[in-house]
N, C-alpha and C positions, 0 to 999 in steps of 0.2 A: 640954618636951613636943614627941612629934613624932608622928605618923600612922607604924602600925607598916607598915599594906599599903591597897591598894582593896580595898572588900568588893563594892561594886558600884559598875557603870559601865550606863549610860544611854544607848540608841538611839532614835528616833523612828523612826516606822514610817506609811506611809502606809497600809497596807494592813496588819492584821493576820494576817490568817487567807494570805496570803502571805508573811508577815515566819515563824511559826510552822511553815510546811512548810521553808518555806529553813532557819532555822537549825537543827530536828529532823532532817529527813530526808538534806538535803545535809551540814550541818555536824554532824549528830550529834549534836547537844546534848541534854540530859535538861531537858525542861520540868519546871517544879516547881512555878506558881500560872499559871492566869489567870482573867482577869475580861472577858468576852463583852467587844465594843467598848473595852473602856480600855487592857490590855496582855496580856502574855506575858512570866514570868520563867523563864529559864534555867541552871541550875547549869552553868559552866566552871570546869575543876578547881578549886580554893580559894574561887573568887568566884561573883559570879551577873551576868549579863545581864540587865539591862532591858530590855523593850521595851516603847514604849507608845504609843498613839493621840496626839500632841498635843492636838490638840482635849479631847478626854475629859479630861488634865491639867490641863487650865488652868480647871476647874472648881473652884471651891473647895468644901471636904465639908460638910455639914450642923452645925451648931451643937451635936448630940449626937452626932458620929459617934466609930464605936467607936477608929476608927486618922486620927487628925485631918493626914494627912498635907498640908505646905501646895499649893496649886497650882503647878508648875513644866512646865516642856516648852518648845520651843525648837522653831524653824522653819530648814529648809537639811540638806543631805545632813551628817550627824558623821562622825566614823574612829572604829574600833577597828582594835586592831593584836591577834592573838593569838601567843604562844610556840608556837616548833617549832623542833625543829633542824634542821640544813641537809640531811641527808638526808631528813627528813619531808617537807622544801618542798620538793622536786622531786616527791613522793607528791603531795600538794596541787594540786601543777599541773595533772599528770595528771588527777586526779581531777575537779577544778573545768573543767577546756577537755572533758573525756568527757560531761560534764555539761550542755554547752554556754556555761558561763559565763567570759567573755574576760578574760583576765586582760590586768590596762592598765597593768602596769608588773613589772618583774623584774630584780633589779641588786643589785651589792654595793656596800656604804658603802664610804667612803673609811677609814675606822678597823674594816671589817668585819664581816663577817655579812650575810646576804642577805636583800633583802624580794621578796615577790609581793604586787600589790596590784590588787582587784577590787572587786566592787558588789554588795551584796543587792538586793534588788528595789526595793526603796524608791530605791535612789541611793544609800543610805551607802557608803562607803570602807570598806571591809575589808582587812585587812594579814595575812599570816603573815610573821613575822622571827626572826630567832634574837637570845635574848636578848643575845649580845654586842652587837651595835648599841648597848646605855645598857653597857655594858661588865660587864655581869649574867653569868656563865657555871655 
């Protein structure tokens, strides 16, 4: 048995209602739930975006709750890296530095393909790369 794909991936967010203008209106994402103060889920193609309050998570749910989810959340800036190919990421650049958001790294692997990598507001690490980088094409 093996895991076929991610279905979701998981950001903390220190500020919500900033974490949801960044990833909607700069990154374009299609919001699809949220819940005032705990998070923000985002559909990115195949998969979905987590976002969530930590604090809010580490709460555990009520004894009859409908979706008995356990408490998890994690403290410290995480990465996501998203797919694009390599003429997207020069799109990217542009678009993120017009933006005002500095991009804090931009280089090609040694086995190739290129990453840019930046911050959401929160601090997390953000990546655009081309899937060859894990040798994905």
């Amino acid at each position: 048995m093996r895991p076929r794909s991610i279905l979701e991936s998981a950001l903390y967010v220190t500020d919500l209602g900033a974490a949801e203008a960044f990833y909607s209106e700069v990154l374009g994402l299609e919001r699809l739930v949220k819940v005032e103060g705990r998070h923000v889920f985002f559909r990115c193609g195949e998969g979905v975006l987590l976002l969530f309050n930590a604090d809010a998570t580490q709460v555990p749910p009520p004894a009859d709750a409908r979706l008995p989810v356990p408490p998890h959340g994690t403290r410290g800036h995480g990465h996501l890296c998203f797919a694009a190919p390599g003429d997207e990421i020069d799109r990217w650049k542009t678009f993120l530095e017009e933006r005002g958001i500095a991009i804090e790294a931009d280089f090609e692997w040694p086995q190739g393909g290129r990453s840019i990598y930046f911050r959401d507001p929160s601090g997390n690490s953000l990546e655009f790369a081309e899937p060859r980088i894990w040798g994905i094409e």
